[in-house]
C-alpha positions in Angstrom: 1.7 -66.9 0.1 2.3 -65.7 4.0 4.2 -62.8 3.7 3.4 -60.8 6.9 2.1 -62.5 9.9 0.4 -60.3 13.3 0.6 -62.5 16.5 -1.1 -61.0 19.4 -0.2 -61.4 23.0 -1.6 -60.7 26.3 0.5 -62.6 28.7 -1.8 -65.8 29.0 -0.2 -69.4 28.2 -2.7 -69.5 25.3 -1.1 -66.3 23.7 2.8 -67.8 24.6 0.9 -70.7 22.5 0.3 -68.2 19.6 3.7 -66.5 19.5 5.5 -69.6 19.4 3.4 -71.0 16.6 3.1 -67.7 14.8 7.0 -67.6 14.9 7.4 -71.1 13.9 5.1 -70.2 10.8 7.3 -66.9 10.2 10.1 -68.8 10.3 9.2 -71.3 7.7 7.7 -69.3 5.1 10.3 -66.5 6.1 7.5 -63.9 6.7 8.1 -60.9 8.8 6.4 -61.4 11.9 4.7 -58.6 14.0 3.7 -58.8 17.5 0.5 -56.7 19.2 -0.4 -55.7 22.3 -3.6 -54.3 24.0 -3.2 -52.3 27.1 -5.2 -54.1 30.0 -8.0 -52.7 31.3 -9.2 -53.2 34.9 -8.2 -55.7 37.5 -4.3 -56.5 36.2 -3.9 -60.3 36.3 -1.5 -61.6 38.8 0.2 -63.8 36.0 1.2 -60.2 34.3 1.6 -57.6 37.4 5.0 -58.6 38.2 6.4 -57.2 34.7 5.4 -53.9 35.7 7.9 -52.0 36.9 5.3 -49.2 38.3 3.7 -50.1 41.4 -0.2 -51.4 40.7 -2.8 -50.9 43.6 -4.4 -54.0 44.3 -8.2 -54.5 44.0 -10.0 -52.3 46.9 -12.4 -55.1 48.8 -16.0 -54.8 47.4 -18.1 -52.9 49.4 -21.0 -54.1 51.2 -24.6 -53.1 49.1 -23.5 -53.2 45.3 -22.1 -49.9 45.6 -19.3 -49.7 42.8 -15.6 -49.4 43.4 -13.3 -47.2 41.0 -10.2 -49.0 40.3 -7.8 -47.6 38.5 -4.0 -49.1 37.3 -1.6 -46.2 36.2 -1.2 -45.9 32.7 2.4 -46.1 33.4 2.0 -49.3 34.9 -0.2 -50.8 31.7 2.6 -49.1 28.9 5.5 -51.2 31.2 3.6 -54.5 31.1 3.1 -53.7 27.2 6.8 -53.6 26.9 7.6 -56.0 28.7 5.5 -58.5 27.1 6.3 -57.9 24.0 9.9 -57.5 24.5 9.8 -61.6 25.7 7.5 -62.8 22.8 10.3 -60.8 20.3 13.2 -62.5 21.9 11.5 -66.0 21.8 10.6 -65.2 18.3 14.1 -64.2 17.3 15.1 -67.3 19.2 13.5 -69.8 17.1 15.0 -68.2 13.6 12.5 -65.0 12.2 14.6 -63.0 10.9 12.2 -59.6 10.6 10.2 -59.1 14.5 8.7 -55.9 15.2 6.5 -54.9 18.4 3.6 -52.6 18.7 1.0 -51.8 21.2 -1.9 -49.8 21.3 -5.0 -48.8 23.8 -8.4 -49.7 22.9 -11.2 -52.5 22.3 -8.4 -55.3 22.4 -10.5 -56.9 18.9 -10.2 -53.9 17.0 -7.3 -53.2 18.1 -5.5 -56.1 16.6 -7.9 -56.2 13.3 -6.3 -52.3 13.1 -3.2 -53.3 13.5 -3.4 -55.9 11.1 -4.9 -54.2 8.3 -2.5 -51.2 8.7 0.7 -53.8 8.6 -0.5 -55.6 5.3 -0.8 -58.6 7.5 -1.4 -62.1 5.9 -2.7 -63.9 8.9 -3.8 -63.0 12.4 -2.2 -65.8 15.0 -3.7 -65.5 18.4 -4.8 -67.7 21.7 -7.9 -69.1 21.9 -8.7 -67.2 25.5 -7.0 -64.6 27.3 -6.6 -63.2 31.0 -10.1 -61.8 30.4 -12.7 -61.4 32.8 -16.4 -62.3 33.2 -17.4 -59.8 30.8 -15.5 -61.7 28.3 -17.9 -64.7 28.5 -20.8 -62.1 28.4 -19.7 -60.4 25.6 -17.7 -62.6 23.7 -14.2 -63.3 23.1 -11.4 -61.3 21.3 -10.7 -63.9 19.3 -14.2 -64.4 18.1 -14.4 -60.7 17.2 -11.2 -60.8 15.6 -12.5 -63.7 13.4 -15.4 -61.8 12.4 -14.0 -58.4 12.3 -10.8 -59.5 9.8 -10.5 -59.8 5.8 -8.3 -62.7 6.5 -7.1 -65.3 7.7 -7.5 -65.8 11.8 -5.4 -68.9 13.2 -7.0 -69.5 17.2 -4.0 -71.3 19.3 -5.4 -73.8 22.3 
């Protein structure tokens, strides 16, 4: 039985997808539902920068030669996007009937960061989207929600 469920967001329609089937699940089975979030690190996504309610410096042109640009987005700035993200997926999940929502964020590899989370919580199932707001990297190094399938003792649902 589904006791606990872990739904992980990161402000892409594909994690929306995932909290609105992970609450659906909660719902159903009347599971308590907890909902993760990894701080964002570089470039901030455009689809998530307006949440912030700290400024965020856009993305310095690349310089000419390969040279290498430090960019760096105020933790401030990452900690009010975490809130604010999870703040909507709880009301949405509240909205559709699950009774027990709770929010949690932490900063790290976003894969072990959720498998962490997880295990710590007792969680039953981990509910997340198939892709993210990731970069290139993330098609060089593999997806969070690969990781996350490989990484937990459990049961992963992928959300497309």
């Amino acid at each position: 039985m589904i006791k606990k469920i872990l739904a992980a967001v990161d402000g892409s329609k594909h994690s929306d997808k995932a909290v609105d089937m992970a609450a659906e699940m909660a719902q159903r089975f009347g599971a308590d539902l907890v909902i993760v979030h990894s701080l964002i690190h570089g470039p901030v996504p455009q689809e998530v920068r307006k949440l912030s309610t700290e400024k965020i410096p856009e993305i310095p042109p690349m310089s000419m030669g390969g040279a290498s640009v430090d960019y760096q987005v105020p933790r401030a700035a990452l900690e009010s996007i975490a809130e604010a993200l999870l703040k909507n997926a709880a009301e949405r999940a509240r909205a559709s009937g699950v009774a027990n929502v709770d929010t949690q964020w932490d900063d790290g590899d976003p894969a072990q960061v959720i498998v962490g989370m997880a295990e710590k919580q007792g969680a039953d199932l981990i509910v997340m989207g198939s892709r993210g707001l990731g970069d290139f990297k993330g098609l060089l190094m593999g997806s969070v929600s690969h990781k996350v399938q490989n990484l937990f003792d459990g049961s992963v649902l992928t959300v497309k």
